[in-house]
C-alpha positions in Angstrom: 0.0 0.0 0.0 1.7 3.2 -0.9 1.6 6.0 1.2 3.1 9.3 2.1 4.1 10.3 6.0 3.6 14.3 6.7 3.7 16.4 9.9 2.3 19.9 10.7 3.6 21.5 13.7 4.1 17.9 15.0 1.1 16.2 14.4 2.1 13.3 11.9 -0.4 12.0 9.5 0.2 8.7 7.3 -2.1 9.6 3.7 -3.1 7.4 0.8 -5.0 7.5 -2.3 -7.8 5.7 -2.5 -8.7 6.8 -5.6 -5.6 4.4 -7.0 -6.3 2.0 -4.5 -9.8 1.4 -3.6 -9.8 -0.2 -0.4 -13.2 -0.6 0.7 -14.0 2.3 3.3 -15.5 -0.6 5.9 -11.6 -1.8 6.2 -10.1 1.6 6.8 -10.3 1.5 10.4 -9.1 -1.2 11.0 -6.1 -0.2 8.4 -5.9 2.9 10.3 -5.4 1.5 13.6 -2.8 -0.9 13.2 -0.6 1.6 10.7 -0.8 4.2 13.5 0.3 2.1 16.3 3.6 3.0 17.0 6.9 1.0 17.5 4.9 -2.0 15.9 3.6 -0.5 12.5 4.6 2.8 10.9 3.1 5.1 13.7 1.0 8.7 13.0 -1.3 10.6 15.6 -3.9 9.7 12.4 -4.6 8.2 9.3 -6.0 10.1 5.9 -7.5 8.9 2.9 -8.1 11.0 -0.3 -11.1 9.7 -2.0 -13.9 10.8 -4.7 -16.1 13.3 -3.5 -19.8 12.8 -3.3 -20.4 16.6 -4.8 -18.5 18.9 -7.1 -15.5 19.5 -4.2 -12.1 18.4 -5.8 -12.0 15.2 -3.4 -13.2 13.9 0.0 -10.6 13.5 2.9 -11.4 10.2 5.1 -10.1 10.9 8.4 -9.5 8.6 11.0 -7.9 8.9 14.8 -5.0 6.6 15.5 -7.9 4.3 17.4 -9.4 3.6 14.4 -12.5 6.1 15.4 -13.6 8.6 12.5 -12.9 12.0 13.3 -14.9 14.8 11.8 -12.1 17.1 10.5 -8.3 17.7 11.9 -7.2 21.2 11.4 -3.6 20.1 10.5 -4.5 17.0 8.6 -6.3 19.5 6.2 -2.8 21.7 5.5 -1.1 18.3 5.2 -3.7 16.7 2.6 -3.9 20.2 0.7 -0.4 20.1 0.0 -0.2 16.5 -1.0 -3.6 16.5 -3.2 -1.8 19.7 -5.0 1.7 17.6 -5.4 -0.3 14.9 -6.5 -2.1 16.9 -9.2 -5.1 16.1 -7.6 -6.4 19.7 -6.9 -4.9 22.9 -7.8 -3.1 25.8 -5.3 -7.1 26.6 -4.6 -8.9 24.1 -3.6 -12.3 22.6 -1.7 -12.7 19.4 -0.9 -15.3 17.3 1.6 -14.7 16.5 5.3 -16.6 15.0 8.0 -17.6 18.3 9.1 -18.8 20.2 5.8 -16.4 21.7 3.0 -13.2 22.5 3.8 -11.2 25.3 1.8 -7.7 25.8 1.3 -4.8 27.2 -0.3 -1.3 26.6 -0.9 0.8 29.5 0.0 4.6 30.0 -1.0 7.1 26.9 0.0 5.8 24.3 2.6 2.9 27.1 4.1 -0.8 26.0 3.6 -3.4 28.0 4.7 -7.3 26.6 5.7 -10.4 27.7 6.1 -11.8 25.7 8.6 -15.2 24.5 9.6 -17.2 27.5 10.7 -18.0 27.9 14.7 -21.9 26.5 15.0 -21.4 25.9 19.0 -19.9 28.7 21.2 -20.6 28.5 25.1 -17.8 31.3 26.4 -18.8 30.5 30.0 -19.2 26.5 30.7 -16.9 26.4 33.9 -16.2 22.5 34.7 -15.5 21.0 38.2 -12.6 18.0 38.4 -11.3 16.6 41.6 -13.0 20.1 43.4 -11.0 22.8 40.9 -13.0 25.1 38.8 -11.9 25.4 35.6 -12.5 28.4 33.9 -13.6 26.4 30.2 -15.1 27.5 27.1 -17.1 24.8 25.1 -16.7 25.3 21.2 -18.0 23.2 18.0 -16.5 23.8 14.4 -18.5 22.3 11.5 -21.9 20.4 11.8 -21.5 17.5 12.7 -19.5 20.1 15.3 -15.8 18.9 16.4 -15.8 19.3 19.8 -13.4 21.3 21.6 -12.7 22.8 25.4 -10.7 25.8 25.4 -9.5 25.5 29.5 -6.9 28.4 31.3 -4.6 26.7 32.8 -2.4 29.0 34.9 1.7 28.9 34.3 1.2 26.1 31.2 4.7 26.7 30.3 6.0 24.9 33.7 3.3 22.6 33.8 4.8 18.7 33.8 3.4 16.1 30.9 1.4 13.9 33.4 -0.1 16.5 35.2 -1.7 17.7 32.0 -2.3 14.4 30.5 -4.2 13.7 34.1 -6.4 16.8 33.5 -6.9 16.3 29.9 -7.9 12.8 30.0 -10.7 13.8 32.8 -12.0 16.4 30.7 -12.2 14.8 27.9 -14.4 12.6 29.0 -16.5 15.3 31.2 -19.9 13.9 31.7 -21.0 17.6 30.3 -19.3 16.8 27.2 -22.0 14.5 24.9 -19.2 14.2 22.5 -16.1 14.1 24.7 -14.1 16.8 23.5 -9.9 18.0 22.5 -9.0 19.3 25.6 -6.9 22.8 24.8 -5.3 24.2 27.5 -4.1 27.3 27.1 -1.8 30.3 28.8 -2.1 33.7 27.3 1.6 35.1 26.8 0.5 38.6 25.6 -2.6 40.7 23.3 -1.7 38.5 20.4 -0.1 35.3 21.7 -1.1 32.5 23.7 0.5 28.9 24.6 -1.5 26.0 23.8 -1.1 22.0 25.1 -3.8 19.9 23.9 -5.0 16.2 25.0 -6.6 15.0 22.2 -9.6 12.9 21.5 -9.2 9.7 19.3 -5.5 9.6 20.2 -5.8 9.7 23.8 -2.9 11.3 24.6 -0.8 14.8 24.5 0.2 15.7 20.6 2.4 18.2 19.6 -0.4 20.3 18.1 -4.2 20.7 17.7 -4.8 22.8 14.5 -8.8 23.0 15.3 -7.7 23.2 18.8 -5.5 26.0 18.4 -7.9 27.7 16.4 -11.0 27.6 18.8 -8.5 28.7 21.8 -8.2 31.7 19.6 -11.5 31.9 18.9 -12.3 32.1 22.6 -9.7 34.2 23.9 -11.0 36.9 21.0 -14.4 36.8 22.1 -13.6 37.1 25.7 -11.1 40.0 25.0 -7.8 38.6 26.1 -6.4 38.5 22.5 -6.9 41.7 20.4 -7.6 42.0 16.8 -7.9 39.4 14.4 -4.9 37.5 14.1 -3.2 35.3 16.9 0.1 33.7 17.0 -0.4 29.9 18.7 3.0 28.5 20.0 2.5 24.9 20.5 4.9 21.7 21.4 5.7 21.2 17.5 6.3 24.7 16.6 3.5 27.6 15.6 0.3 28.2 14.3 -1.4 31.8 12.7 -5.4 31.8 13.6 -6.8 34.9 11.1 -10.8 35.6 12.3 -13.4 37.0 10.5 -15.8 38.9 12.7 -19.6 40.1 12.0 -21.7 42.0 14.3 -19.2 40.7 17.2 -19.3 36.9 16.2 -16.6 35.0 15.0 -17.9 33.5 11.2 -14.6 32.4 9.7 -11.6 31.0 11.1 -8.4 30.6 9.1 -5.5 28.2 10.0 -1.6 29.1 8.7 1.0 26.6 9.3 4.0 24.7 7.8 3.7 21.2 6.6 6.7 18.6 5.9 6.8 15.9 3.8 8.8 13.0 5.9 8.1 10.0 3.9 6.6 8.3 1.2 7.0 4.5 0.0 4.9 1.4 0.8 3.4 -0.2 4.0 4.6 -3.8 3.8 3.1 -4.5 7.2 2.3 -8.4 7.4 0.0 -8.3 10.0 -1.8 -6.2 8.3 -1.9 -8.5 5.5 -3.0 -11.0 7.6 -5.7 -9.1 9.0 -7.7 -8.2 6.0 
């Protein structure tokens, strides 16, 4: 099975085409989760498939969490499939294509920087403070796309000292927050100043920390915006795997468009000879 391995800000995705190769979707998951598992198999935080779209988009992206579970949209999976559906001829610099979430629109920028228009925000609650182990959390509750992607935006005070297990602790229990219907990405963040905040993000379907949230980052910034602790329209995100630019559109106060910025790297392409897999399917 060919494939391609790319990264934005340190989220790794493993892509294919199944426009060459067809699998049938009812064996993806199962592909998905054994090709993501590191140390045994290739390893990604999730799994993409470019595929024929069901409407006049230039192609549908498949995307599925490293446990195999569909995910409605991943805000850096979308730079990393732009890129390789424009290097693969498949779309041009300009292009739209279908997600779980609704269309998705991007473009390629100059070098390795894509630019995304993500899902739109359908679900903002600014003021959905959560209780864990007797803390209150000061936590916004935010859905891009319908079906909405679930995300809590949560302040975590001094982020930047803040060890790996406490935060994987925390995130794991909100995730699954019995307010949350959908679970949710957990995003904490740390404002640094007007236009800058620290993100860390626990993240749904993979279960653990990863070195960026692209959705995440953006619905932090869409929070912190509305609330007034990031000015104007454009934030800078520092995350674990490097940076992110969140551009806003505003109407009448609102947030109706959020653009994601962000470099992409190709790390690998060849062929998956895993034999389990084989074996499997």
């Amino acid at each position: 099975m060919e494939f391609t391995k790319m990264q934005g800000a340190g989220n790794d995705f493993i892509i294919i085409n199944n426009m060459k190769l067809n699998i049938p979707v009812d064996e993806l998951p199962l592909i998905a989760k054994r090709v993501c598992k590191r140390k045994v198999s290739l390893g990604a935080d999730g799994f993409m498939v470019v595929d024929y779209p069901e409407g006049e988009a230039d192609f549908k992206m498949r995307f599925y969490n490293s446990d195999g579970s569909i995910g409605e949209m991943c805000g850096n999976g979308a730079r990393c499939i732009s890129r390789y559906a424009y290097m693969n001829n498949i779309a041009g610099k300009k292009m739209k294509f279908e997600t779980g979430a609704g269309i998705v629109y991007s473009e390629v920028l100059e070098k390795r920087q894509i630019k995304v228009q993500l899902n739109n925000p359908e679900v903002i609650r600014l003021n959905n403070n959560i209780v864990i182990d007797g803390v209150i959390y000061e936590c916004s509750y935010i859905e891009l796309g319908k079906p909405g992607l679930p995300h809590a935006v949560v302040k975590y005070p001094n982020l930047k000292d803040a060890g790996e297990k406490e935060i994987f602790e925390t995130g794991r229990k909100i995730r699954y927050y019995k307010g949350f219907e959908k679970g949710a990405n957990v995003n904490f963040y740390e404002v640094i100043n007007d236009s800058t905040a620290l993100v860390r993000t626990y993240e749904r379907g993979v279960e653990d920390l990863t070195l960026a949230c692209g959705t995440g980052s953006a619905s932090v910034a869409a929070v912190l915006m509305l609330k007034g602790y990031l000015n104007g329209n454009k934030a800078t995100i520092i995350v674990t795997g490097g940076q992110l630019i969140i551009e806003a559109e505003k109407v009448s106060g609102n947030i109706e468009k959020l653009y994601l910025t962000g470099d992409t790297n190709i790390v690998a392409e060849g062929k998956i000879l895993d034999e389990d897999l084989s074996e499997t399917l």
